[in-house]
C-alpha positions as a Markdown table, in Angstrom:
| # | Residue | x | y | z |
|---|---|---|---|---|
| 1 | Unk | -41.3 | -13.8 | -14.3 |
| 2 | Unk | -39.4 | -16.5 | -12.3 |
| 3 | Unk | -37.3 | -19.0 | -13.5 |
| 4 | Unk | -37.3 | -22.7 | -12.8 |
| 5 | Unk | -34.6 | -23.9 | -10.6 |
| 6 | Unk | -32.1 | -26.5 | -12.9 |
| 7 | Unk | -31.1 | -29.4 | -10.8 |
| 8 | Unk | -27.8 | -30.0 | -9.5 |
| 9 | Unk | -26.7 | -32.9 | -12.6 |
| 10 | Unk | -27.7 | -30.1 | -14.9 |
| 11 | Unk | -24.8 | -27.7 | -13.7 |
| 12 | Unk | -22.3 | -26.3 | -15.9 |
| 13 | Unk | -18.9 | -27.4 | -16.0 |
| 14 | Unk | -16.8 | -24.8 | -14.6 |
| 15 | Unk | -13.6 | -24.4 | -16.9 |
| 16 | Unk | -9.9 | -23.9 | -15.1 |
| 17 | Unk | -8.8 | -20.6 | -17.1 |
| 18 | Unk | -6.0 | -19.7 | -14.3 |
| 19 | Unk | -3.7 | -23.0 | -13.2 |
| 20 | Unk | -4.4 | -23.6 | -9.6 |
| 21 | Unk | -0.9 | -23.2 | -8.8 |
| 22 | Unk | -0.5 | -19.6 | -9.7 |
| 23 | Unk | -3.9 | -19.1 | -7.9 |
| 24 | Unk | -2.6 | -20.4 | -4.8 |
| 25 | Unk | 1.2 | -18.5 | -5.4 |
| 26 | Unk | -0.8 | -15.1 | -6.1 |
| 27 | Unk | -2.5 | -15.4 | -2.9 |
| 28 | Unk | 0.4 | -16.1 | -0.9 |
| 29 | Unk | 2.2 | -12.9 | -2.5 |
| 30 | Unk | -0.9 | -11.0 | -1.7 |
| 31 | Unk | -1.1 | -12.0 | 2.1 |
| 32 | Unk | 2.5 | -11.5 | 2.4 |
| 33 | Unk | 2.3 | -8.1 | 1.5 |
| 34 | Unk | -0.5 | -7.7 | 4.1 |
| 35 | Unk | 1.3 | -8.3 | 6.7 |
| 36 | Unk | 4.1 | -5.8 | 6.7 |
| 37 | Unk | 3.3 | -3.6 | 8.8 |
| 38 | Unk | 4.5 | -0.2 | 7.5 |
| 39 | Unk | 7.0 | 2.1 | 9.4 |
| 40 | Unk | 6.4 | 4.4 | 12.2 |
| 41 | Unk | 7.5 | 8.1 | 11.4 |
| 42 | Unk | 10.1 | 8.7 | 14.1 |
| 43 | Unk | 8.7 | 12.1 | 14.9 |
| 44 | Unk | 4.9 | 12.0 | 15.1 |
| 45 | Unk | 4.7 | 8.0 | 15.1 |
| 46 | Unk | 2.1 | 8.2 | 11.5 |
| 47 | Unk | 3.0 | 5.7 | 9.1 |
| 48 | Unk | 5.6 | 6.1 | 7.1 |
| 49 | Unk | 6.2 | 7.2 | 3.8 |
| 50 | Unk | 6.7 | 4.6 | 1.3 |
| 51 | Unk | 9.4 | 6.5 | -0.2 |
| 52 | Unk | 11.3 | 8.2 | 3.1 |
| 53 | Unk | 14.7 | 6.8 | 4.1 |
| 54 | Unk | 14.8 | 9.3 | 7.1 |
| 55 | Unk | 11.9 | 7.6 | 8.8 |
| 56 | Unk | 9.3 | 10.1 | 8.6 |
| 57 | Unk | 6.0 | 10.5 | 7.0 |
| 58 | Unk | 4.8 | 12.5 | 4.4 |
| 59 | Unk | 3.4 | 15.5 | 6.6 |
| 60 | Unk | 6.7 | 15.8 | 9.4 |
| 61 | Unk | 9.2 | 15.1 | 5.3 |
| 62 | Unk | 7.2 | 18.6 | 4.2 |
| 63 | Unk | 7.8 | 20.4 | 7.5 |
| 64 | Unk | 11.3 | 18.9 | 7.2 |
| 65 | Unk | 12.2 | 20.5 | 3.9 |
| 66 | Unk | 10.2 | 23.5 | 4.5 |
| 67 | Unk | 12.1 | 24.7 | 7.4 |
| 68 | Unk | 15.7 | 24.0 | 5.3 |
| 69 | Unk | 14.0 | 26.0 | 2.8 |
| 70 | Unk | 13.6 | 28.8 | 5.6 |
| 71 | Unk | 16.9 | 28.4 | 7.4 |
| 72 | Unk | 18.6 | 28.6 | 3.8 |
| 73 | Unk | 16.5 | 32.3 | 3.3 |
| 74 | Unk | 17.2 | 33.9 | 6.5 |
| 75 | Unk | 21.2 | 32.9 | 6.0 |
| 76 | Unk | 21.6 | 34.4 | 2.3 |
| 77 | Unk | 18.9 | 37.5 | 3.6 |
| 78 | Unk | 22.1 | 38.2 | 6.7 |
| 79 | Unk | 24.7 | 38.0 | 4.2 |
């Protein structure tokens, strides 16, 4: 079943629920966001964790703490 085409005088009114303004501000906050480009890890050059003040991302942060987690082991297992 098709339906009949309503002309163009017959539209509906499209009603503003959002002010313009904060239309416009939202997608200026959005864009801005975009075009940060995030870190580069310092060891493998990956992005960087959102979270890592050392520079690194979340793989080479793992290894990082992995290995003090090691090195700590073998030093109490000498004692």
């Amino acid at each position: 079943m098709k339906r009949k085409r309503t002309p163009d005088s017959e539209a509906p009114v499209r009603e503003t629920v959002v002010p313009e303004a904060i239309v416009e501000q939202a997608r200026r906050a959005i864009q801005a966001e975009r075009a940060k480009k995030p870190a580069r890890c310092v060891v493998c050059g990956g992005e960087c964790a959102p979270n890592s003040a050392e520079g690194l991302c979340w793989v080479c942060r793992r290894l990082k703490l992995s290995a003090w987690r090691d090195s700590d082991s073998q030093i109490s297992a000498q004692e």
